[in-house]
C-alpha positions as CSV (number, residue, x, y, z in Angstrom):
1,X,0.0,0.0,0.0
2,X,2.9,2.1,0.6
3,X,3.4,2.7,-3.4
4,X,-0.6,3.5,-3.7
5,X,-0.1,6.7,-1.0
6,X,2.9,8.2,-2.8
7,X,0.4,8.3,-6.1
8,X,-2.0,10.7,-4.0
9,X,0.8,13.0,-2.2
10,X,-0.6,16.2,-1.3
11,X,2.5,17.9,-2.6
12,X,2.8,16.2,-5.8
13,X,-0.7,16.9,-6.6
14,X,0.1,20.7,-6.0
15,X,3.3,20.5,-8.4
16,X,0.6,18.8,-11.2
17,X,-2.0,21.9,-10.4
18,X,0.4,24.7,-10.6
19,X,1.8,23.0,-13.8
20,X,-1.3,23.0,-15.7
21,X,-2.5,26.1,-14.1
22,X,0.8,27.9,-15.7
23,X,0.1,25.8,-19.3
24,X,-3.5,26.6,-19.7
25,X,-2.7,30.3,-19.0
26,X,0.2,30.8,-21.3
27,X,-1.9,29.1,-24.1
28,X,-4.5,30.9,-23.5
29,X,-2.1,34.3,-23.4
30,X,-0.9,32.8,-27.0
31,X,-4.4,32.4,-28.2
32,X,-5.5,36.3,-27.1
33,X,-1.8,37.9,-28.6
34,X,-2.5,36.0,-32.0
35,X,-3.1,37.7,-35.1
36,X,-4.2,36.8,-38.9
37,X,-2.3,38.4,-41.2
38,X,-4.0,39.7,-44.1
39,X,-3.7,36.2,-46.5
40,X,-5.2,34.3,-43.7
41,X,-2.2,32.7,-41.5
42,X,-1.9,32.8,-37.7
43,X,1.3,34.7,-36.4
44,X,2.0,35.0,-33.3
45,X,3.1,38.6,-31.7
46,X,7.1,38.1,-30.5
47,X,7.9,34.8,-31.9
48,X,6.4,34.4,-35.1
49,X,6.9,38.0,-35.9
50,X,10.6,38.1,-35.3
51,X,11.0,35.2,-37.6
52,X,9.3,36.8,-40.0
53,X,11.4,39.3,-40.0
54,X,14.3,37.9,-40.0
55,X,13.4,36.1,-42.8
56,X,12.3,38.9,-44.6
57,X,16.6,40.3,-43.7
58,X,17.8,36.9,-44.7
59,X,15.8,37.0,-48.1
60,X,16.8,40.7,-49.0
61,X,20.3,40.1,-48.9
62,X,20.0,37.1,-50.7
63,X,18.6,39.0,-53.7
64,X,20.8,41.7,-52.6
65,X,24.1,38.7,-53.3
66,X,22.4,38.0,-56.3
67,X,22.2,41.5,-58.0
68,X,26.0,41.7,-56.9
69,X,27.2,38.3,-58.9
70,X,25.3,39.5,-62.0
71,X,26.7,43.3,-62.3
72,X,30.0,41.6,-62.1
């Protein structure tokens, strides 16, 4: 029975509350700071959006590599 009462610890019951408590809030923090962009996909506000610009910088001097090698 001793293995059937650590199952049920008061404490470790707590840790699991507090756990899901701080998941269900950040997802639904995620869920309130999403947007649509204007062709329809989700972006998040700081993640998404920073990838998004940084792929936007990486693309630009890609094409900005390109117009170098062929005015050469």
């Amino acid at each position: 029975m001793m293995a059937m009462s650590s199952i049920w610890d008061p404490y470790e019951l707590r840790r699991l509350e507090n756990v899901l408590t701080v998941w269900v809030t950040a997802a639904r923090e995620r869920d309130r700071l999403s947007k649509v962009s204007e062709d329809g996909r989700r972006w998040h506000d700081e993640d998404d959006w920073s990838l998004l610009q940084a792929w936007d910088t990486d693309s630009k001097e890609e094409e900005n590599k390109s117009q170098d090698g062929q005015g050469r």
